[in-house]
C-alpha positions in Angstrom: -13.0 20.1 -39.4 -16.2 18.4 -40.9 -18.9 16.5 -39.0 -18.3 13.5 -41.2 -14.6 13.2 -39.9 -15.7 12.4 -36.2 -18.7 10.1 -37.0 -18.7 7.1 -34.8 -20.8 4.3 -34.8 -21.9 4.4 -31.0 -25.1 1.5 -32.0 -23.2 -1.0 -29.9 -21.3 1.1 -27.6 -24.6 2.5 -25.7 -25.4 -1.1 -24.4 -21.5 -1.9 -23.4 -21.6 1.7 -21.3 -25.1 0.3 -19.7 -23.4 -2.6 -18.9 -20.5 -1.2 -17.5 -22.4 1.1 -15.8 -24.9 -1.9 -14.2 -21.6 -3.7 -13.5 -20.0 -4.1 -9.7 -17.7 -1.7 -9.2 -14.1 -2.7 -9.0 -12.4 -3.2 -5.5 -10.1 -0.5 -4.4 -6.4 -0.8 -4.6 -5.0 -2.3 -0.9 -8.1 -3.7 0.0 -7.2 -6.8 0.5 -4.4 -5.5 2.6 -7.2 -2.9 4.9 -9.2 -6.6 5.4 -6.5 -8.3 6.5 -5.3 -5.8 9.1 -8.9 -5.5 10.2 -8.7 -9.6 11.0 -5.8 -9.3 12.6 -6.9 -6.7 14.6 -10.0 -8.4 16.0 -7.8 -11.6 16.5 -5.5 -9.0 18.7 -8.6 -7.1 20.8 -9.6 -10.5 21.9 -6.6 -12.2 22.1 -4.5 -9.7 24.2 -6.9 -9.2 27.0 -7.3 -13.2 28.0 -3.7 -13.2 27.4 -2.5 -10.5 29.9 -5.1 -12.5 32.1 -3.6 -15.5 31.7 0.2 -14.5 32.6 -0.8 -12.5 35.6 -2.5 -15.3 37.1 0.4 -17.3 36.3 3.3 -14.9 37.0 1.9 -13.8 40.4 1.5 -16.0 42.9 -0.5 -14.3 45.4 -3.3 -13.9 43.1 -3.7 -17.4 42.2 -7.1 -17.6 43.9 -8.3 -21.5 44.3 -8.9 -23.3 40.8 -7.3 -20.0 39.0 -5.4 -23.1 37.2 -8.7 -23.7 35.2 -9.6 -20.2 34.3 -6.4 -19.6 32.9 -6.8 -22.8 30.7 -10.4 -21.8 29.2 -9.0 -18.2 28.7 -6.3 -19.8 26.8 -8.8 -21.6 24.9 -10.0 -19.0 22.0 -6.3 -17.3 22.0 -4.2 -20.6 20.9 -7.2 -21.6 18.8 -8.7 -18.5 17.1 -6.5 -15.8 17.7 -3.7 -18.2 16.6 -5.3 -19.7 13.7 -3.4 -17.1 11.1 -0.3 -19.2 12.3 -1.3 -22.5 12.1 -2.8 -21.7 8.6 0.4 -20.7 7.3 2.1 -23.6 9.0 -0.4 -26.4 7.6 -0.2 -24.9 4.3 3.8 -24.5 3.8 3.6 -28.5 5.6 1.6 -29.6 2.4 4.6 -28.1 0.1 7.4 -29.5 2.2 8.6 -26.3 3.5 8.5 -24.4 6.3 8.6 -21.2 7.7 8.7 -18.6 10.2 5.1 -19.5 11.5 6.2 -23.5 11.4 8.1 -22.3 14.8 5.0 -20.0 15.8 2.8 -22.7 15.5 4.9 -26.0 17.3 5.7 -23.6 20.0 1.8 -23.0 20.6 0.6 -26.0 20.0 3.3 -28.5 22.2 3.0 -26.0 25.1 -0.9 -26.3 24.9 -1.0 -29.6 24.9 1.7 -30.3 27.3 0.0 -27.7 29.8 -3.3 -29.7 29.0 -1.9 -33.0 30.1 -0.6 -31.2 33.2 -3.8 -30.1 34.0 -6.0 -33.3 33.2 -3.3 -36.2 34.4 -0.1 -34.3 35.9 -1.2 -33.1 38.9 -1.6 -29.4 38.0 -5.9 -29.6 38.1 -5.8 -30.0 41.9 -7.3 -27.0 43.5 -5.3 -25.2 45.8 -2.4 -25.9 43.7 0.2 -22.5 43.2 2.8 -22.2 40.4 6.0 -20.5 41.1 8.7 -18.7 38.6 12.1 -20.3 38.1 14.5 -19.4 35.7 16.1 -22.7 35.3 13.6 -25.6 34.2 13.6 -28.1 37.1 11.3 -30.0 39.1 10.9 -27.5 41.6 7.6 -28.1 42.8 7.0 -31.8 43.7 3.5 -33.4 43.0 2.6 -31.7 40.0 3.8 -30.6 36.5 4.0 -27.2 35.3 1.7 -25.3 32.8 2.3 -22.6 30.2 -0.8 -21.6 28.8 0.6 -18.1 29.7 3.7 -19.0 27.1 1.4 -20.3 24.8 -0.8 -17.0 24.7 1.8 -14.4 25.1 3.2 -16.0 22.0 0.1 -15.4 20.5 -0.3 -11.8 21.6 3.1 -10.7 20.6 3.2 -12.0 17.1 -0.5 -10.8 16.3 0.9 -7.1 17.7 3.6 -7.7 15.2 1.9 -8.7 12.5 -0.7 -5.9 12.4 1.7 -3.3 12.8 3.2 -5.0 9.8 0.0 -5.3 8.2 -1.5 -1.6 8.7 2.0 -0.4 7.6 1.6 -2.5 4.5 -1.7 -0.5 4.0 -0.9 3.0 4.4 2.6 2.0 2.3 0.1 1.8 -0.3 -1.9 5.5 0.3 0.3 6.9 -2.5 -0.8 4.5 -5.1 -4.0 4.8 -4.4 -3.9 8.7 -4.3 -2.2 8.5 -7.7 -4.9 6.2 -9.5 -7.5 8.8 -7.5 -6.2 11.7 -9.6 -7.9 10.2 -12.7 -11.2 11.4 -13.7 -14.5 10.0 -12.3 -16.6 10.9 -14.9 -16.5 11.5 -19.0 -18.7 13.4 -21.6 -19.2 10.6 -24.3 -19.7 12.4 -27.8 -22.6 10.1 -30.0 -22.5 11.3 -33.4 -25.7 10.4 -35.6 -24.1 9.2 -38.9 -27.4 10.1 -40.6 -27.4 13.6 -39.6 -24.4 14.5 -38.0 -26.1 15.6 -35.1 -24.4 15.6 -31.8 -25.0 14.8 -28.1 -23.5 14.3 -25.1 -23.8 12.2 -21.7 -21.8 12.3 -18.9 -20.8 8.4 -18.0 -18.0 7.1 -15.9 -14.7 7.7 -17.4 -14.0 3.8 -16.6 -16.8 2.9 -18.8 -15.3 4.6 -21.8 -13.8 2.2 -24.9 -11.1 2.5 -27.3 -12.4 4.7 -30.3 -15.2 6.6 -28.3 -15.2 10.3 -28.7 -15.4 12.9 -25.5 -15.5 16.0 -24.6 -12.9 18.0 -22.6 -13.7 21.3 -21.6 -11.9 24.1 -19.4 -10.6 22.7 -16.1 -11.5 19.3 -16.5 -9.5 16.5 -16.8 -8.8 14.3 -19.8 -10.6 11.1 -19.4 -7.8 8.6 -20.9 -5.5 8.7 -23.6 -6.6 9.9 -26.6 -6.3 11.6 -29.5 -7.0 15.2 -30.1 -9.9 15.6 -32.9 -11.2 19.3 -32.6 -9.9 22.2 -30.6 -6.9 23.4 -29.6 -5.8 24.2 -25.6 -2.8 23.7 -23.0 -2.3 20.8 -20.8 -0.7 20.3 -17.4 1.3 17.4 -17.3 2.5 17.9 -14.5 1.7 14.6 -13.2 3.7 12.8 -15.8 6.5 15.0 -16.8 7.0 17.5 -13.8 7.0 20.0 -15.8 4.6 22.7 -14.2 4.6 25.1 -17.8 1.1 23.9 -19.6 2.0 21.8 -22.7 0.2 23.1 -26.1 -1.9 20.3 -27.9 -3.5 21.0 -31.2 -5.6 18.2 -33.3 -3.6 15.3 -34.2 -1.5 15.5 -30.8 -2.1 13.0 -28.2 -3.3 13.7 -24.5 -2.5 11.6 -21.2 -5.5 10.9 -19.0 -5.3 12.7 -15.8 -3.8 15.8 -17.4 -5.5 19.3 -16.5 -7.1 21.1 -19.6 -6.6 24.3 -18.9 -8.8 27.0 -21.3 -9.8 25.4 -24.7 -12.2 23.0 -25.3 -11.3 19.8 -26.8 -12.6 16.6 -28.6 -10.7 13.4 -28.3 -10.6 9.6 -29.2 -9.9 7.2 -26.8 -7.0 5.4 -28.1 -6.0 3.6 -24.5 -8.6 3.1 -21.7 -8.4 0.7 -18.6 -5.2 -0.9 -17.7 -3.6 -0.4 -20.8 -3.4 4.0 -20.1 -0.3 6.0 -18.9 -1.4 6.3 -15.0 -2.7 2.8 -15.1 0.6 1.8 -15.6 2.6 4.2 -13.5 0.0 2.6 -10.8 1.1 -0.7 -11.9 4.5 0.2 -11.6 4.2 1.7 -7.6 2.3 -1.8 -6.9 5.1 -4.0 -8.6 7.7 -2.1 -6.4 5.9 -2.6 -3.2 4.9 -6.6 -4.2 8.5 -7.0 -5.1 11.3 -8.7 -3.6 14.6 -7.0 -3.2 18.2 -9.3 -2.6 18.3 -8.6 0.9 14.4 -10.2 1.2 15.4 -12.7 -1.0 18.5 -13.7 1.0 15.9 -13.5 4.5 13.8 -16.4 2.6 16.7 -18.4 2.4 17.7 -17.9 5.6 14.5 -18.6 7.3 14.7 -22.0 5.1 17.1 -23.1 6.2 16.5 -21.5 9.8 13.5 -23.0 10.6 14.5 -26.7 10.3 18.0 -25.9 12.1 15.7 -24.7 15.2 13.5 -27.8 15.0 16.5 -30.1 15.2 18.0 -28.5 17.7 14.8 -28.1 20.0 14.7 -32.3 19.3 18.3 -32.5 20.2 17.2 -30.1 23.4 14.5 -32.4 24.5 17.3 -35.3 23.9 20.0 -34.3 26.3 18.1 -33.2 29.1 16.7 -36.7 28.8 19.9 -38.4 28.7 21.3 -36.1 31.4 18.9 -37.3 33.5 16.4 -34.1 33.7 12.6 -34.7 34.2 10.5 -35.2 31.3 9.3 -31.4 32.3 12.4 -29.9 32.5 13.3 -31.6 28.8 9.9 -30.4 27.5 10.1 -27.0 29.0 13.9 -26.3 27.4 12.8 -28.0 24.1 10.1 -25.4 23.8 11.8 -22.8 24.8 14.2 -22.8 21.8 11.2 -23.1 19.7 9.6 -20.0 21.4 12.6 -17.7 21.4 13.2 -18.2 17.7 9.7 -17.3 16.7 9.7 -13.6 16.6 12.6 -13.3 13.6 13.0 -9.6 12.7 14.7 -10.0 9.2 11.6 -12.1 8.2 9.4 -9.1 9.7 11.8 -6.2 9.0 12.6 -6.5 5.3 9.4 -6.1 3.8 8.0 -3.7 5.9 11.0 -1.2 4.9 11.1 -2.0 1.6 6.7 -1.5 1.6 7.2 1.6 3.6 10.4 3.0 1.5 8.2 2.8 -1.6 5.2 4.5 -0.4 7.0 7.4 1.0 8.8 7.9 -2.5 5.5 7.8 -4.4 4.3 10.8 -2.2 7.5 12.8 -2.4 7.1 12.5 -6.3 9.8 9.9 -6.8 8.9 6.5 -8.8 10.8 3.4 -7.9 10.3 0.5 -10.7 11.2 -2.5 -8.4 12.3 -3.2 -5.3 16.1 -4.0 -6.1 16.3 -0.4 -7.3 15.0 1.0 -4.0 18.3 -1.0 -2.6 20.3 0.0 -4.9 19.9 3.9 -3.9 22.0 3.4 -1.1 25.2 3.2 -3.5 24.0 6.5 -4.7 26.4 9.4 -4.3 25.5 12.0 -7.6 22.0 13.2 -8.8 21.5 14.6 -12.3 18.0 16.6 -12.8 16.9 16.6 -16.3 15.4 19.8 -16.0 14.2 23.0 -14.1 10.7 21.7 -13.7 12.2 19.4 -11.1 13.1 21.1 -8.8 11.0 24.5 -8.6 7.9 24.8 -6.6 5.2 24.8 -9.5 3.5 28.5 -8.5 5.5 31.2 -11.3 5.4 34.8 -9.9 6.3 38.1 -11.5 9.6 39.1 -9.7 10.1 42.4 -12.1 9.0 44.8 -14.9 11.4 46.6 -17.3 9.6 49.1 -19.3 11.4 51.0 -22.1 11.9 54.4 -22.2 9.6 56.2 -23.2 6.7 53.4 -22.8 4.4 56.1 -20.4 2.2 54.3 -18.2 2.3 50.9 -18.7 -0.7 48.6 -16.7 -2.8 51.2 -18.5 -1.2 51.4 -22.0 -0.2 47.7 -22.1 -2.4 45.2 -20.5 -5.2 45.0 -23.2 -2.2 44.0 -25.3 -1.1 41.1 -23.3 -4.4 39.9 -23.1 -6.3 39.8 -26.2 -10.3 39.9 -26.6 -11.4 36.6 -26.0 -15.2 34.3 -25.7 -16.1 33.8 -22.5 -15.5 29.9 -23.1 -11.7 30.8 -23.7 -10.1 32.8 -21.3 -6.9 34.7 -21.6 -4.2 31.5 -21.9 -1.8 33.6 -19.4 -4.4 32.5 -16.5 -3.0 29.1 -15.8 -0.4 29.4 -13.0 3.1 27.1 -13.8 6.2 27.5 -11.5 8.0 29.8 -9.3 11.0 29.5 -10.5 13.6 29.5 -7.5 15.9 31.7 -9.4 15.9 28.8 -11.8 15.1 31.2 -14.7 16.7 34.8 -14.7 14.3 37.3 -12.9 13.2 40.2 -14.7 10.7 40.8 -18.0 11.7 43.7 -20.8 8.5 44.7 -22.3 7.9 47.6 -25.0 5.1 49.0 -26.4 4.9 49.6 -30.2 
C-alpha cells in the first residue's frame, strides 16, 4: 500500500495529545465508593470506642465511679454529633423533599434520646454526683429523684449502623474490582504514526492510548495490545479476542478489517485508524454496562423503597401514638419517652433496605470475574427462574491452553519431528514468528483428539 494512502494531517493533533497529556488524569472507577468507606471508617474508629465506653459505664453499675454520669455525656458528645452526621445528613436532606427514609428513624432516635438524656442531666436530677443508674427491662420510674439517661442508646445506635454501613460500603467497593480489572486490561500506552504529507516520511511516539483521537494512525506490533478500535491500514496478523468473544483460537485480521481495543496482537505488525476512542470503544462500553448493572435497581429493591416509604412514617406514628398512651395510662413522662424511642430505635436497623443492594452489588461483581456479563440488575433476578443453559460454542467452555493429545503419521512417513517440522513451520523474519506460536485452548475433549499428518 502507498505512503499517500495513510497520510494524515497530524498539524493539530500534536497540540490536542500535549494537552491531553498536560491534562489531570481521570479518577479511577469506584473511587468515590473507596472515599466514602474510608469516611465511614474513621467515623467508626472514633465512634465505637467512646461508645463501648459509654454503655459499660451505663450498663454496669459497680463501675459507675462518682460523676461517671458526665463522662459518659462528653464521650457521647463527638459520636451523636460527628460520627452520626452521615445520618442526620441523609435525614435533613430527604426532610427538604418531603420524604423520608431509613436514616429519618436513625436520626430521631439519636437525636430525642440526646436531648432527653441532656435534660436529665442538666434539670432532671441525673447531674447529681453520686447518682447510679440501674437496668430495667420495663420502662418505669424505678429510681425516685432522678430521670434516666441514654447517651449509651444514643451511641450504640450510632456504632451499629456505622459497622453496618461500612461493611456495606467496602462491599460496594470490592463489588466493583471486576470492572475496574476489565477497563485495566486496555492499553496504557500507543505508538502515534505522524505522516509528513510533504514527504511521506514517517515517525512514531509513544503517547498514552487515552490521548489518541478518532482518525489517528498507530502502530501495533507483536504482543502488544491494540490501542482502541480501529481500522486495519497495513499488515496482516491474528488477534485474541478472547476478551470479547471467548473464543481462545486467534482471529485473522487483514487490512480493511476492524480490530477491538484490548485485543492481543499476536505476530504481525499492524497499522490502524482509530475509528472509536474514549467512551464510545467496545470495552468502554462493556465497562459501562458492569457499572449500570451494579448502579441499577432490580423489582425486589424497588419494592424495599416502597416499603421503607411507607415504613418510615408508619413507625413515626406509632412511636407518637406510643408516647400518647403511656401518657394517658398514666405512666411517667420517662416511661412514655423511653417506650416512644424505643420503637423508633428498634426499627432503625431495616435489613431489606441494607440487604438488597448489597446482594445485588456483590452478585454483579462476582459474575464480572467468573466471565459472565449481567446488563442490568432485573436480569441478575431473573436468573433465579433459570433452569436450561445453551453455550453458543466450544470456546465457552474449554480452558483456553490447546495441547497436542496425539500424532498419526502415515505409513511410510520415516521419521517424522525430523522429516516434517521445517514444513510445519516455514522460514520466517525475525519480526514474524511462526503463527503456530500463539497458544488457544485445551480443548476438554471438546474437539476430537488426534492429528493425521503426511508427508509429501
Amino acid at each position: 500500500m502507498s505512503t499517500d494512502s495513510v497520510t494524515h494531517d497530524h498539524t493539530a493533533t500534536a497540540s490536542s495529545h500535549g494537552a491531553s497529556q498536560a491534562s489531570a488524569p481521570a479518577p479511577q472507577v469506584g473511587e468515590g465508593t473507596r472515599a466514602h468507606a474510608a469516611d465511614l471508617r474513621a467515623r467508626l474508629i472514633v465512634s465505637a470506642p467512646l461508645g463501648i465506653l459509654a454503655m459499660l459505664l451505663s450498663m454496669v453499675p459497680a463501675w459507675q465511679f462518682t460523676g461517671w454520669q458526665w463522662v459518659v455525656a462528653a464521650a457521647s458528645i463527638p459520636v451523636v454529633t460527628w460520627g452520626a452526621w452521615p445520618f442526620h445528613r441523609a435525614a435533613f436532606a430527604a426532610g427538604r423533599h418531603g420524604s423520608t427514609t431509613m436514616d429519618t428513624l436513625v436520626s430521631l432516635g439519636v437525636i430525642s434520646s440526646t436531648l432527653w438524656s441532656w435534660w436529665a442531666l442538666l434539670w432532671g436530677g441525673a447531674g447529681m454526683l453520686g447518682m447510679r443508674m440501674h437496668m430495667s427491662l420495663i420502662p418505669r420510674a424505678a429510681h425516685a429523684g432522678h430521670a434516666e439517661i441514654y447517651f449509651e442508646g444514643a451511641c450504640m445506635i450510632v456504632v451499629f449502623l456505622l459497622t453496618g454501613r461500612y461493611m456495606e460500603a467496602r462491599a460496594r467497593y470490592r463489588a466493583g474490582d471486576a470492572l475496574r480489572s476489565l477497563l485495566s486490561m486496555g492499553a496504557k500506552e500507543a505508538t502515534l504514526v505522524s505522516v509528513d504529507p510533504a514527504t511521506g516520511e514517517r515517525s512514531e511516539k509513544v503517547v498514552p492510548a487515552s490521548s489518541l483521537q478518532v482518525g489517528d494512525l498507530f502502530a501495533v506490533r507483536p504482543g502488544e495490545k491494540v490501542a482502541t478500535d480501529g481500522v486495519i491500514i497495513e499488515g496482516s496478523s491474528a488477534l485474541d479476542t478472547s476478551l470479547l468473544t471467548g473464543e481462545s483460537v486467534p482471529v485473522d485480521a487483514a487490512p480493511g478489517d476492524a480490530v477491538t481495543g484490548a485485543t492481543v496482537n499476536t505476530w504481525g505488525s499492524l497499522l490502524v485508524r482509530a475509528t472509536r476512542v474514549g467512551s464510545d470503544t467496545t470495552l468502554a462500553q462493556i465497562g459501562r454496562m458492569v457499572a449500570e448493572a451494579q448502579a441499577g435497581k432490580a423489582p425486589v429493591q424497588r419494592l424495599a423503597d416502597q416499603i421503607s416509604g411507607v415504613f418510615v412514617p408508619i413507625v413515626i406514628l406509632v412511636s407518637v401514638l406510643t408516647l400518647v398512651g403511656w401518657l394517658l395510662a398514666g405512666g411517667s413522662v420517662q416511661a412514655a419517652f423511653t417506650a416512644a424511642v424505643a420503637v423508633l430505635v428498634v426499627a432503625c436497623p431495616c435489613a431489606l433496605g441494607l440487604a438488597t443492594p448489597t446482594a445485588i452489588l456483590v452478585g454483579s461483581g462476582r459474575a464480572s470475574q467468573l466471565g459472565i456479563l449481567i446488563k442490568n440488575a432485573e436480569i441478575l433476578e431473573q436468573t433465579r427462574s433459570i433452569d436450561t443453559m445453551l453455550l453458543d460454542k466450544t470456546g465457552t467452555v474449554t480452558t483456553g491452553v490447546m495441547s497436542l493429545e496425539s500424532v498419526a503419521v502415515a505409513p511410510g512417513a520415516g521419521d517424522f519431528p525430523r522429516r516434517t517440522r521445517p514444513r510445519l513451520c516455514p522460514s520466517r523474519p525475525p519480526s514474524r514468528p511462526c503463527p503456530s506460536t500463539p497458544s488457544p485452548a485445551r480443548s476438554r475433549r471438546a474437539h476430537p483428539p488426534g492429528v493425521s499428518l503426511s508427508s509429501p
